[in-house]
matplotlib code that plots the C-alpha trace (Angstrom):
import matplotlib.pyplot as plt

x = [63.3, 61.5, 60.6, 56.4, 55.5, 54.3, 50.0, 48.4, 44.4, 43.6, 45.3, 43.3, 40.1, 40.3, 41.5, 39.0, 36.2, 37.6, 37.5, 33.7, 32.5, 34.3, 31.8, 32.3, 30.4, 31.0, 28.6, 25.9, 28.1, 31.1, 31.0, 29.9, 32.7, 35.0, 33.2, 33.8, 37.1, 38.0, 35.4, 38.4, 40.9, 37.7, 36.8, 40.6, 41.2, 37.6, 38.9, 42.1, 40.7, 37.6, 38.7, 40.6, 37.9, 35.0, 37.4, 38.0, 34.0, 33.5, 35.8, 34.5, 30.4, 31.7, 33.5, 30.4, 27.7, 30.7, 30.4, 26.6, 25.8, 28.6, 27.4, 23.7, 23.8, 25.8, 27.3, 23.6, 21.4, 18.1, 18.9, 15.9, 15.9, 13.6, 11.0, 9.5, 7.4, 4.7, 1.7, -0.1, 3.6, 3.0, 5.8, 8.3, 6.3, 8.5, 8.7, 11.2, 12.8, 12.7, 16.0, 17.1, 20.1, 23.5, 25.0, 27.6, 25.1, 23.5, 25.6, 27.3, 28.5, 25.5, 22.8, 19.7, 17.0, 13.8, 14.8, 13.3, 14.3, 17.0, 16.8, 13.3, 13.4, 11.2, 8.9, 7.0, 7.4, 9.8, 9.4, 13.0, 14.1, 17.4, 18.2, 21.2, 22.1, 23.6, 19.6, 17.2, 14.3, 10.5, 8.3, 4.9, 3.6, 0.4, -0.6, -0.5, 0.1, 3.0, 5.0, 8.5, 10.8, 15.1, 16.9, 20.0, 23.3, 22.0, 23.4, 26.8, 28.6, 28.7, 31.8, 31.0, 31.6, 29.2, 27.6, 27.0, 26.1, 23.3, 22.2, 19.3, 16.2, 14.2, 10.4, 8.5, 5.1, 3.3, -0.7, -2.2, -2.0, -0.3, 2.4, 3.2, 3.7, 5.8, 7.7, 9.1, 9.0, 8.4, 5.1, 5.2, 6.9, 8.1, 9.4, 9.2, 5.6, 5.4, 4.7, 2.3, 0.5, 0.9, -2.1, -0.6, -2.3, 0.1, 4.7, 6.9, 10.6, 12.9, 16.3, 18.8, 22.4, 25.0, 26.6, 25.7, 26.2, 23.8, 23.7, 22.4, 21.4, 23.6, 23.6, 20.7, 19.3, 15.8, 13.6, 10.1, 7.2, 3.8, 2.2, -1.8, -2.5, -5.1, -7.7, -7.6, -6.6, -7.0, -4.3, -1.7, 2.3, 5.1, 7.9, 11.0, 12.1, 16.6, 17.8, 20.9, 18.6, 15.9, 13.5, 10.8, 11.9, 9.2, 9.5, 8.0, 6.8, 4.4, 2.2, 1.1, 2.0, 4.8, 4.1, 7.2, 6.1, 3.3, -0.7, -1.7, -5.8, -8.1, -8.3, -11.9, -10.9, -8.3, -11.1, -13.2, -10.7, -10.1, -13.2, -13.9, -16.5, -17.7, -17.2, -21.2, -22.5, -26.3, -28.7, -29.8, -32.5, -31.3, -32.9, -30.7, -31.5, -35.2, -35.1, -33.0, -35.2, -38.4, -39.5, -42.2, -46.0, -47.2, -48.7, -45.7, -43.2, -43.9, -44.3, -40.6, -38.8, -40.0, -38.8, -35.1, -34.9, -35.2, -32.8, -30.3, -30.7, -29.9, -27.3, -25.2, -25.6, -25.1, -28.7, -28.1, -25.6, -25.3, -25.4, -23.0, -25.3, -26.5, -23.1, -21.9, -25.1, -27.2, -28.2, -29.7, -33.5, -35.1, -35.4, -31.4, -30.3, -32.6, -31.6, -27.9, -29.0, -30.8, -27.8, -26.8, -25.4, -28.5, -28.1, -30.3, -30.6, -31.0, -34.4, -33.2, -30.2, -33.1, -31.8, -35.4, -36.3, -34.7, -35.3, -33.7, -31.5, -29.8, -26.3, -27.0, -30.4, -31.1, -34.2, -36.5, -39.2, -37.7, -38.2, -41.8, -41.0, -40.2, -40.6, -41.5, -39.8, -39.9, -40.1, -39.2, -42.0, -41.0, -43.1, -42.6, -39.3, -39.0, -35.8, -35.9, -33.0, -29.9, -26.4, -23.7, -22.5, -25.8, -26.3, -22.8, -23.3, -24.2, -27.1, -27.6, -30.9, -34.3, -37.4, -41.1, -44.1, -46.9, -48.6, -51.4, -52.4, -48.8, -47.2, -44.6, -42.3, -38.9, -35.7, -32.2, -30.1, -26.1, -22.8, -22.9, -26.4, -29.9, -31.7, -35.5, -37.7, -41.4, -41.7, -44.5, -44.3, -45.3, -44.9, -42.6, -43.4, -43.2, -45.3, -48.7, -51.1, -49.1, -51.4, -49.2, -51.9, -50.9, -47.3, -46.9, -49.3, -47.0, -43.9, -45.3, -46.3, -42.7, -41.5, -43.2, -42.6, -38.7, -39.2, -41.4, -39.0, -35.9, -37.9, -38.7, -35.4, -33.4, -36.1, -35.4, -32.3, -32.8, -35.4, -32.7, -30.1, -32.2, -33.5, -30.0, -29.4, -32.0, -29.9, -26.5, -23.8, -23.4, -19.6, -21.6, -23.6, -20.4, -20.0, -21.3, -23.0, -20.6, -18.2, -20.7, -21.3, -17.5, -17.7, -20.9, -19.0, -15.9, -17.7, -20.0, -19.9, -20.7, -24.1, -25.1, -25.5, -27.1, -29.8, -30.1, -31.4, -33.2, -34.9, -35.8, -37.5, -40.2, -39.3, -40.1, -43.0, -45.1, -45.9, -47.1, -43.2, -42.1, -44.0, -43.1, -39.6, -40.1, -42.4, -39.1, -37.1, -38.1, -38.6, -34.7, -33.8, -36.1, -34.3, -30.5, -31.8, -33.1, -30.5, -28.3, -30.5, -30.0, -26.3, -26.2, -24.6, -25.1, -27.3, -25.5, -23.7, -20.4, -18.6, -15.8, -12.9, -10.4, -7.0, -5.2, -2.1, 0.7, 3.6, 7.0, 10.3, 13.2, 16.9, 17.3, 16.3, 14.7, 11.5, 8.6, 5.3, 2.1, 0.6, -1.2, -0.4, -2.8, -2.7, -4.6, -7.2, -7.5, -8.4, -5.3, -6.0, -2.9, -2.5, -2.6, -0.4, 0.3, 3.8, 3.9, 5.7, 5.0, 5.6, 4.3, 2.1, 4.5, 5.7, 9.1, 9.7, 9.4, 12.0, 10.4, 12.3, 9.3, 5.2, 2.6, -1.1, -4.1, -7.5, -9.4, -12.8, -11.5, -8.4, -6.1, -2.5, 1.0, 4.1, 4.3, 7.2, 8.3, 8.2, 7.6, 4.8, 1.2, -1.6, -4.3, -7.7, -10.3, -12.9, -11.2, -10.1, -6.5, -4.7, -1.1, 1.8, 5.3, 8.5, 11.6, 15.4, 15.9, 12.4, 9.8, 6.4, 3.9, 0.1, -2.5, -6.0, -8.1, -11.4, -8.6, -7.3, -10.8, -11.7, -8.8, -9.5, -6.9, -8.8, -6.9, -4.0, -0.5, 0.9, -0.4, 2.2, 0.4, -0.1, 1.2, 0.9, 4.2, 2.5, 6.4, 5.4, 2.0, 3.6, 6.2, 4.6, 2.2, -1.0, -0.2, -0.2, -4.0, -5.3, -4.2, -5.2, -8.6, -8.2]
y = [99.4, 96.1, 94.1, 93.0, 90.8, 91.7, 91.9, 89.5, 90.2, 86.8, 85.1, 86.7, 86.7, 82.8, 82.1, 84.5, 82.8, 79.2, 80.6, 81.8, 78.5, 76.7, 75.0, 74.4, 71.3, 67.9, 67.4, 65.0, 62.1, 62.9, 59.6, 57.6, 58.2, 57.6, 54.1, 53.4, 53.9, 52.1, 49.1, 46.9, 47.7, 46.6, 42.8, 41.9, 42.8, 40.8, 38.3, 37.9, 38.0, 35.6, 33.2, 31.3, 30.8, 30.6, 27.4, 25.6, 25.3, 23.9, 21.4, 21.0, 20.5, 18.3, 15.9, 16.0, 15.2, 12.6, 10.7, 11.0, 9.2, 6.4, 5.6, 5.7, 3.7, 1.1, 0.1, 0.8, -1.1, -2.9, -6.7, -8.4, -12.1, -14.4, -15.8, -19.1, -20.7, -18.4, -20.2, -18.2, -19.0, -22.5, -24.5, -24.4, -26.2, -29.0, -27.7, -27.4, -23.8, -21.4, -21.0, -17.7, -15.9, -17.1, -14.8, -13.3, -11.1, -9.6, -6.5, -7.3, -3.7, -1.8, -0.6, -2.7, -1.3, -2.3, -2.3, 0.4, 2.5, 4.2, 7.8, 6.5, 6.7, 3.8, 5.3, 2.5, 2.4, -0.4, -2.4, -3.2, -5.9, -6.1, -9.9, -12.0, -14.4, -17.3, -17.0, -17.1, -14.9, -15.3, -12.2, -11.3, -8.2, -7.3, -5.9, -8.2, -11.4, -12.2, -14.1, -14.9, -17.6, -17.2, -20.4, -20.0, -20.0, -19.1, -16.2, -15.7, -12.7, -13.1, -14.2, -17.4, -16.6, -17.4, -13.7, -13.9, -11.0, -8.5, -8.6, -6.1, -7.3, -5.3, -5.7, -4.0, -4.9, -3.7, -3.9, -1.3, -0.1, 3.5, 1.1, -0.2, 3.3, 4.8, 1.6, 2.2, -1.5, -2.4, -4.5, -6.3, -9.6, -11.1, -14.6, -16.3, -16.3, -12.5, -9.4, -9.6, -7.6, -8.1, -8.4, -8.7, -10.2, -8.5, -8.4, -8.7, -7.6, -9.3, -7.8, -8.4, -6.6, -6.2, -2.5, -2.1, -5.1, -7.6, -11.2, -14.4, -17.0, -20.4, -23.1, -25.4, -22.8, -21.5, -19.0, -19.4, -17.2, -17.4, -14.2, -13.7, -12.1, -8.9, -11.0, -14.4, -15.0, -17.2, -19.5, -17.2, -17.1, -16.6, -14.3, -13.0, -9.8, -10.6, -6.7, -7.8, -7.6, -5.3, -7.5, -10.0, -14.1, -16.8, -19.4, -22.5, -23.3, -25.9, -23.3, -22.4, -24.5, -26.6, -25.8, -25.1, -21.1, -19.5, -19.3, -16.3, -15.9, -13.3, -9.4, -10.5, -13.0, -10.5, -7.7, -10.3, -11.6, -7.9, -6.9, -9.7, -11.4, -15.0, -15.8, -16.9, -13.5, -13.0, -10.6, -7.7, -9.7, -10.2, -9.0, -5.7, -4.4, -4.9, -2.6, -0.2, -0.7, -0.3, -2.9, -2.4, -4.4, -6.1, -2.9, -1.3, -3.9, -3.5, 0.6, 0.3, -2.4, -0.3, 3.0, 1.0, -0.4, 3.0, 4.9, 1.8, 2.4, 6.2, 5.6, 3.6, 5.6, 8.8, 9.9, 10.5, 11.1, 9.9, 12.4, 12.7, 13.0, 9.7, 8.2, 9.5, 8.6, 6.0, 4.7, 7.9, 8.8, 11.1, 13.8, 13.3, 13.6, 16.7, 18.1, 18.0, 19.6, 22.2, 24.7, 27.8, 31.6, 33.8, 37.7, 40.4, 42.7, 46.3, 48.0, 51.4, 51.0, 51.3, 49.6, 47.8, 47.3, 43.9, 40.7, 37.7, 37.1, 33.6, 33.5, 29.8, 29.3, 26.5, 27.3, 27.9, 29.1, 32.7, 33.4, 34.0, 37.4, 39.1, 42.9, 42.2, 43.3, 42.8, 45.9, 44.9, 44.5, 47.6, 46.2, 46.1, 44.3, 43.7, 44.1, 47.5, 47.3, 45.1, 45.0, 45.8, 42.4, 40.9, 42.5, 41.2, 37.6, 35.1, 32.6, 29.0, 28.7, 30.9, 30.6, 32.3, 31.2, 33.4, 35.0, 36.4, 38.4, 40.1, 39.4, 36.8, 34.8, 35.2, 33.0, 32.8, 29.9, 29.8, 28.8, 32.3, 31.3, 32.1, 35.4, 35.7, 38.4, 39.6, 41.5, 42.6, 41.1, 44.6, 45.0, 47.1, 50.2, 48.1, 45.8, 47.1, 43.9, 43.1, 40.7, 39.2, 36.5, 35.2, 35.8, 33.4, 31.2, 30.9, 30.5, 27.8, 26.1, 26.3, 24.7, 21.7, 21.5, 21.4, 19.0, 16.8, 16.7, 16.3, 13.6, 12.0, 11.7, 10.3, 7.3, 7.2, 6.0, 4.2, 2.1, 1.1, 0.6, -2.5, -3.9, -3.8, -7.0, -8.8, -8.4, -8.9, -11.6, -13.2, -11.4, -8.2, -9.0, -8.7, -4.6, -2.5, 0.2, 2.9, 0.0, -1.2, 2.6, 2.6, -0.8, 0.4, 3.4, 1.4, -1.1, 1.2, -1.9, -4.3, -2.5, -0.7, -4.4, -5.6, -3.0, -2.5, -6.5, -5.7, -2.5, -5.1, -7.6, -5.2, -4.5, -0.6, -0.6, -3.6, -3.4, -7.3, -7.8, -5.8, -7.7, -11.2, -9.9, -9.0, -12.3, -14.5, -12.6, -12.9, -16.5, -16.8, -14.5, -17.3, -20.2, -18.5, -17.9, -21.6, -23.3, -21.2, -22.4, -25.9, -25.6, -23.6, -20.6, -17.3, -15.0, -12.2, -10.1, -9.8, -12.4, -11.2, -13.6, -13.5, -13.7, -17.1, -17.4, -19.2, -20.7, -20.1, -21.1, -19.2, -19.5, -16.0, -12.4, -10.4, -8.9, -11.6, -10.8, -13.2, -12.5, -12.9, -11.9, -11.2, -9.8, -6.2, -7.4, -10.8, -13.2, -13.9, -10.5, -8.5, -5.8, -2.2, 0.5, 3.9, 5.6, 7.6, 11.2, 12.9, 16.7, 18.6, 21.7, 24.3, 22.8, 20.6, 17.2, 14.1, 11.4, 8.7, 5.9, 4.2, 4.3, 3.0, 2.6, 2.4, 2.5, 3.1, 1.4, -2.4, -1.9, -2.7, -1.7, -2.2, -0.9, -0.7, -2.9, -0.4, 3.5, 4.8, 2.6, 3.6, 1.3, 2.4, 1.8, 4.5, 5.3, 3.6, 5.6, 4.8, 7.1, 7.2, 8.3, 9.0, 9.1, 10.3, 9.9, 12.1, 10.9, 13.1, 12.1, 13.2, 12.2, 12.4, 11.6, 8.7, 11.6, 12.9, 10.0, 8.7, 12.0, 11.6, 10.4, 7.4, 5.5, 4.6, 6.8, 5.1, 7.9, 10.6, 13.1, 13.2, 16.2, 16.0, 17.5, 17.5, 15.3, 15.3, 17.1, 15.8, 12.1, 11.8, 8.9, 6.0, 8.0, 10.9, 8.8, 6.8, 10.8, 12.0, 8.9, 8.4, 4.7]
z = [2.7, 3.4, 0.4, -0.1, -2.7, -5.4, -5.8, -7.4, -7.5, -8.7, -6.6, -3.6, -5.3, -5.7, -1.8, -0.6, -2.7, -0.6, 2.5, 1.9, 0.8, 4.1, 6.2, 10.1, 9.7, 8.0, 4.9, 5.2, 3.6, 5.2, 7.1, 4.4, 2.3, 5.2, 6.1, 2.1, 2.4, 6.1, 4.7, 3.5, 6.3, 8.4, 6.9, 6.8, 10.9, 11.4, 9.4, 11.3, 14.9, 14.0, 11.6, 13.8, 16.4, 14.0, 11.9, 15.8, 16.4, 13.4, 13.5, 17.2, 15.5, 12.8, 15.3, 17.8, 14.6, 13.5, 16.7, 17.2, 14.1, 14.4, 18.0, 17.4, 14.2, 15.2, 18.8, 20.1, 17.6, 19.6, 18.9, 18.4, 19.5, 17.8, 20.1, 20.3, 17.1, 16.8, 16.9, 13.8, 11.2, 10.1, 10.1, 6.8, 4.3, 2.4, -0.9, -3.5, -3.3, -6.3, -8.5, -8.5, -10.7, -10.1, -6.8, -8.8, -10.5, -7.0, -6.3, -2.8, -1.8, -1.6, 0.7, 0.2, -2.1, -4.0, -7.8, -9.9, -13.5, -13.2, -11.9, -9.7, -5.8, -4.4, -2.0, -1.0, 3.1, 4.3, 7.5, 9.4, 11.8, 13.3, 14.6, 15.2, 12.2, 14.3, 15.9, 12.6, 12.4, 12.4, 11.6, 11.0, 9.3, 11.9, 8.9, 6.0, 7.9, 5.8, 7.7, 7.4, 8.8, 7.8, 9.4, 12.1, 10.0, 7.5, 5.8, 4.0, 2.2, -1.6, -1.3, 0.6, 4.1, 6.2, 8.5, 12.2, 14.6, 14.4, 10.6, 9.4, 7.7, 5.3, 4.0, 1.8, 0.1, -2.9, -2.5, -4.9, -8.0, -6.1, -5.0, -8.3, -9.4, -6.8, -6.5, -10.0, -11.1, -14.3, -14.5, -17.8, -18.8, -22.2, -22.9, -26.7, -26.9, -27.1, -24.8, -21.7, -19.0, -15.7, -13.5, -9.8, -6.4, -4.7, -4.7, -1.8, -1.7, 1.2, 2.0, 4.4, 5.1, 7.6, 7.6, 4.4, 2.9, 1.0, 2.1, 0.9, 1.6, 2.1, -0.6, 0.6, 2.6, 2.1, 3.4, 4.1, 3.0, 3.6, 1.6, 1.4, -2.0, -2.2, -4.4, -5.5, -9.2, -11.8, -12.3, -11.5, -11.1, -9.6, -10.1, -9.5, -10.6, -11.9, -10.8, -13.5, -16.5, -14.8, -16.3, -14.5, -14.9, -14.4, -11.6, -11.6, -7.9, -6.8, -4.2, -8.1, -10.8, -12.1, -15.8, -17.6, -18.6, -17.5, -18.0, -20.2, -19.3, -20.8, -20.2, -19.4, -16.6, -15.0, -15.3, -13.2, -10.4, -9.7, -9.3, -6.8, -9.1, -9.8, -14.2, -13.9, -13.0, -12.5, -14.1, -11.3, -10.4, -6.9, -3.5, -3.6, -6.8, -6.5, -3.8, -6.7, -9.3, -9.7, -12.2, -14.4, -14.3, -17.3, -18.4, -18.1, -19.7, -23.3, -23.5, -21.2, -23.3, -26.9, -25.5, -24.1, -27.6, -29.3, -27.0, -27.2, -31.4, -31.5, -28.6, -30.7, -34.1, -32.5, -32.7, -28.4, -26.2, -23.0, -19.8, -17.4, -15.1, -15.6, -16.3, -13.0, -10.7, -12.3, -9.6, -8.2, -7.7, -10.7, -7.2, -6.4, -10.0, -10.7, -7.4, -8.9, -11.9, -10.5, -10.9, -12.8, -12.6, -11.7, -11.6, -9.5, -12.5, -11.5, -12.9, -14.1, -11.6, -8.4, -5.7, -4.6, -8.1, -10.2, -12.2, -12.3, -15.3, -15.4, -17.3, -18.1, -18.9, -17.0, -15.2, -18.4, -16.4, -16.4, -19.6, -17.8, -16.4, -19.5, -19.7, -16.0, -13.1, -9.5, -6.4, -3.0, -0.4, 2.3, 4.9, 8.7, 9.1, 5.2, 3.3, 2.1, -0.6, -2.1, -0.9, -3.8, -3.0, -3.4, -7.1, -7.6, -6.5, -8.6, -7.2, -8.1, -7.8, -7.8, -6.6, -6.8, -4.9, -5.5, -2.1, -3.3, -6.9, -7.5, -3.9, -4.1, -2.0, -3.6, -2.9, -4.1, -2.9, -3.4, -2.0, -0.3, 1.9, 1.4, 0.2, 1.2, 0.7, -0.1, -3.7, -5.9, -9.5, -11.9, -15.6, -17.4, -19.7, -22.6, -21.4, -21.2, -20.9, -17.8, -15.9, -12.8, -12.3, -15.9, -16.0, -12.5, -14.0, -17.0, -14.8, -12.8, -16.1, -17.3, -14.2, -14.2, -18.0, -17.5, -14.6, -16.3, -19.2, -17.0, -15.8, -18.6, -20.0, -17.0, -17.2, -20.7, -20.1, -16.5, -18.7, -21.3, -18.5, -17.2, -20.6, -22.2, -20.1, -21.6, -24.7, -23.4, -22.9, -19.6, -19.1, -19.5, -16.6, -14.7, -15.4, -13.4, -15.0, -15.6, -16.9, -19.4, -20.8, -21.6, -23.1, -25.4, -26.6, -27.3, -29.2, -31.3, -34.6, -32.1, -30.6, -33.6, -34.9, -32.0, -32.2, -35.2, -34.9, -32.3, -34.3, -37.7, -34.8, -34.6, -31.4, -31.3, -33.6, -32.4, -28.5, -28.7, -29.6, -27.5, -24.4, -25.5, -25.8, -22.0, -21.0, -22.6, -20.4, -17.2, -18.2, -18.5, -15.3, -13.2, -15.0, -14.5, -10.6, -10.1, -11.6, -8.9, -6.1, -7.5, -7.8, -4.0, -5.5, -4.1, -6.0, -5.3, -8.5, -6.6, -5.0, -3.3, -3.4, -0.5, -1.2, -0.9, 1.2, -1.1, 1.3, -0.5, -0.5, -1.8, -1.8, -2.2, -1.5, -4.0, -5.1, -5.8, -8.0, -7.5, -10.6, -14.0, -17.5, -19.8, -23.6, -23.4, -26.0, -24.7, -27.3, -28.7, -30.8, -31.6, -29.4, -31.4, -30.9, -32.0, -32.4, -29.2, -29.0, -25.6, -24.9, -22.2, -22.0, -23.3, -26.2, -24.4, -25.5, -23.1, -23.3, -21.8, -19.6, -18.7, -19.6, -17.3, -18.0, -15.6, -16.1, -12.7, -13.8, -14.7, -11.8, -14.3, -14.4, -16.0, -17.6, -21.6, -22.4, -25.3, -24.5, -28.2, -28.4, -26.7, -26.9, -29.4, -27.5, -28.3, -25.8, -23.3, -19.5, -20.0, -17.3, -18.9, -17.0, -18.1, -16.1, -17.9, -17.5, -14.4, -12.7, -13.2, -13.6, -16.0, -16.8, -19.4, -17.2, -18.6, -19.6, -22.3, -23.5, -24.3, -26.3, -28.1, -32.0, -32.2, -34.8, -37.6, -36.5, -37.0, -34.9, -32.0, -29.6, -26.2, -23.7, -20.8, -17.3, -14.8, -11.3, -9.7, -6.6, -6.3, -6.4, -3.8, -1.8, -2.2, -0.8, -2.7, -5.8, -4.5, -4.7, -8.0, -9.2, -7.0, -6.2]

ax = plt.figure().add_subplot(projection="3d")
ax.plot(x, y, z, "-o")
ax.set_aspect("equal")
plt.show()
């Protein structure tokens, strides 16, 4: 009897429940999870068949770039002979050559740069010439015109032995006050007298290597420079900047002077030579500004020299403040300057949300006149080829100016002007329910009366202060005649004891009160503008306010390469005052502190510029446009524009943290410095 096994119903129940749940096809992730688990197999056989190709074409590229550079940079350099004596390089002036540092503190073995603070890239463009050293070199910048003439034999390695072959010469000038900055050199100097400014006419750097390498010049040796500076200066230096001490060293030469340590002049006199003017300036009494000013008659004089007095009084005690309208354009007509004030935020109101129905509403209120059209409103003329509603985007927009020129009774010629174009339409003026004596005859009367009222006063006040713009000479010194007039607006508010005395004088004289003053004031005036102008024709001066003064062309000789500065120093307050200062902390915008490595100051109006020669000290000068920037230990810039310094309250403060905003990427060559800094 065969054997069966015994039955087991859950053991059939469970295989028949597998077998039902079987699928014939793979699930949806079936080859996912297989992909998952192959993925590692899969890299290490890629790995094995490609790696070995992939590491031979590398090595192929690298030895191909390797080559390339080698045989481009140097066995297929352009040799540039030097030519015959130009005729425009004078010939090497005899003159004694300038002592330098000793050689052993020029570094040998390493790539010629311009020296600036550490963690600053120079960005100043460089010009290059490649010539033979056993030849000597003359070049001219097209340029510049500075020329430069380096003897046959020459050069030598630091170490004494004297270079021949192909050798590389390297130029770089500094002309403006953006290539000061991005050069990164300091532009101060010390010696035992005390702490200067440096005013420059210009700096030169000469450099020249061999693979790399710096050279110098032989003992006896000298190289000759003839270097035009941007402006002619007053008694002026020169120097050379010792890269072992980073700091500038003064040298005597006889294209300047001979004196034994250099000429400090006044902040005045370096205000002057860069602005190209003569020390005797003129009052504006020349051809030019008669045709800019329109000077008053003998009628006129007194009522204009009382009302320039009384403006010039509550100017300097605070009574007025000066526009910026006027400070910005003074020499604009009354029509231009109102033309740029004639600008606000106007609205096209809905009426009860009607699409053809609206008044103007300005945001701003500068066009008084509007107040006119109260509990009015205006409905859109739907006449043949009319506008017959507003745009969503029109009601949205906002308009710079509005116009209304009455047609006839309640028709009106509307206008809005703005940056988006021009909106012109007919429209009936009507009165609202609230406003039941609506006469539209009135009401445009009224607005038209308005008008002129803001236009006369508008009027009135910008020859208010053109008025005391052109009397103020009459009471100034003759190194005020020398500002122009937004510089003379910053010297009045920086020397508020100074004018509050001066009219305050002026005030006791009489001056305002008593118009027979007031015209003998004038009549003594012109007396001494005819005098000042004849003793100029006597003395064949010109009677122009500005004389520009070209640069002079200094012929140099120096027995080594380096950076040069043709320049002045100058104490800050000039005078022999003592310079005042205010412990300096400087964060940025969010709160993060600023270690500074080096501070520079500018200030755009008087073309001044220079380096601090102590970073926690900033120079306390309230009122003043001082454009401070900041560059820190790994190079990045940061300013604080001139308009915030000068509303910052320094006086009497012993110590003031300053606001900064990071310029790095707005600064990374010489032009983009000239924008931020609009020179």
């Amino acid at each position: 009897m065969e054997k069966k096994s015994p039955f087991n119903s859950d053991f059939e129940k469970y295989v028949r429940q597998a077998l039902q749940k079987t699928d014939g096809e793979p699930d949806d992730n079936t080859w996912a999870n297989i992909a998952a688990r192959q993925k590692g197999s899969n890299l290490r056989l890629r790995i094995r068949y490609y790696g070995p190709r992939a590491a031979l074409f590398m090595v192929a590229l690298f030895l191909f770039f390797a080559g390339w550079k080698y045989f481009s940079g140097e066995t297929q350099p352009e040799i540039r002979k030097p030519d015959a004596p130009q005729q425009n390089m004078p010939a090497p002036m005899p003159q004694a050559a300038v002592s330098v540092p000793p050689a052993s503190e020029i570094s040998a073995k390493k790539t010629p740069e311009t020296p600036a603070a550490a963690g600053r890239r120079n960005s100043v463009p460089a010009t290059t010439v490649r010539f033979l050293a056993e030849e000597g070199l003359r070049y001219e910048n097209p340029a510049t015109g500075t020329a430069v003439y380096i003897p046959a034999h020459a050069l030598r390695q630091a170490g004494g032995k004297l270079v021949s072959g192909e050798v590389e010469f390297q130029l770089r000038e500094y002309r403006s006050m953006a290539d000061f900055m991005a050069s990164g050199i300091p532009m101060h100097y010390s010696d035992e007298r005390g702490d200067y400014c440096f005013n420059s006419g210009g700096m030169f750097d000469l450099r020249v290597n061999q693979h790399g390498e710096q050279l110098q010049m032989v003992p006896g040796q000298a190289c000759d420079v003839h270097f035009t500076s941007t402006h002619k200066l007053t008694q002026p230096s020169l120097y050379y900047f010792d890269e072992s001490c980073g700091a500038w060293k003064y040298q005597p030469d006889p294209a300047f002077t001979n004196e034994d340590r250099p000429t400090v002049v006044a902040e005045k006199t370096a205000v002057l030579d860069n602005r190209g003017l003569q020390v005797d300036c003129l009052p504006m009494e020349t051809e030019t500004s008669r045709q800019q000013w329109a000077l008053p008659n003998d009628n006129e004089a007194a009522a204009w020299m009382q009302e320039a007095v009384q403006t010039g009084y509550d100017y300097a005690f605070g009574k007025k403040t000066l526009p910026g309208w006027f400070r910005k354009h003074p020499d604009w007509t009354n029509d231009q300057l109102l033309g740029g004030m004639e600008r606000s935020a106007i609205r096209l109101k809905r009426h009860k949300d009607a699409d053809d129905m609206f008044f103007p509403e300005d945001m701003n209120n500068a066009f008084t006149e509007l107040k006119a059209f109260k509990d009015c409103y205006f409905i859109i003329d739907n006449g043949l080829g009319s506008k017959k509603s507003f745009t969503n985007e029109e009601f949205d927009s906002y308009w710079e100016r509005f116009s209304v020129v009455q047609v006839m009774g309640a028709t009106c010629y509307v206008s809005f002007f703005g940056k988006q174009g021009l909106l012109q339409f007919y429209a009936t003026l009507i009165g609202s329910t609230e406003n039941p004596s609506f006469d539209a005859g009135k009401v445009l009367a009224e607005y038209t009366r308005l008008r002129n009222e803001r236009q006369q006063n508008f009027e009135k006040q910008a020859n208010a202060w053109r008025h005391f713009l052109y009397m103020a000479q009459a009471f100034q010194s003759p190194e005020e005649w020398c500002m122009d007039a937004s510089s003379w607006f910053d010297y009045f508010e920086a020397n508020m004891p100074l004018m509050r005395k001066r009219y305050a004088e002026l005030k006791e004289q009489g001056i305002i009160e008593k118009s027979e003053i007031a015209l003998n004031t004038w009549t003594n005036w012109r007396k001494r503008v005819r005098d000042v102008l004849l003793d100029n024709y006597k003395n064949k001066r010109s009677l122009d306010r500005a004389m520009p003064k070209e640069g002079l062309t200094y012929a140099l000789r120096v027995s080594n390469f380096g950076t040069y500065n043709c320049d002045q120093i100058f104490n800050i307050f000039g005078n022999g005052q003592e310079t005042i200062y205010v412990l300096a902390d400087f964060k940025t915008s969010d709160g993060r502190r600023i270690v500074p490595r080096s501070v520079s100051v500018m200030e755009r109006n008087t073309r001044l510029f220079f380096t601090l020669p102590k970073t926690e000290r900033m120079i306390n000068a309230p009122g003043r446009k001082l454009d401070i920037i900041v560059t820190d230990a790994s190079g990045r810039f940061y300013r604080l524009p001139g308009a915030k310094y000068a509303s910052l309250d320094l006086k009497d403060q012993r110590s003031c943290t300053f606001t900064m905003e990071d310029v790095t990427e707005k600064t990374q060559t010489p032009r983009e410095w000239a924008n931020l800094l609009e020179i």
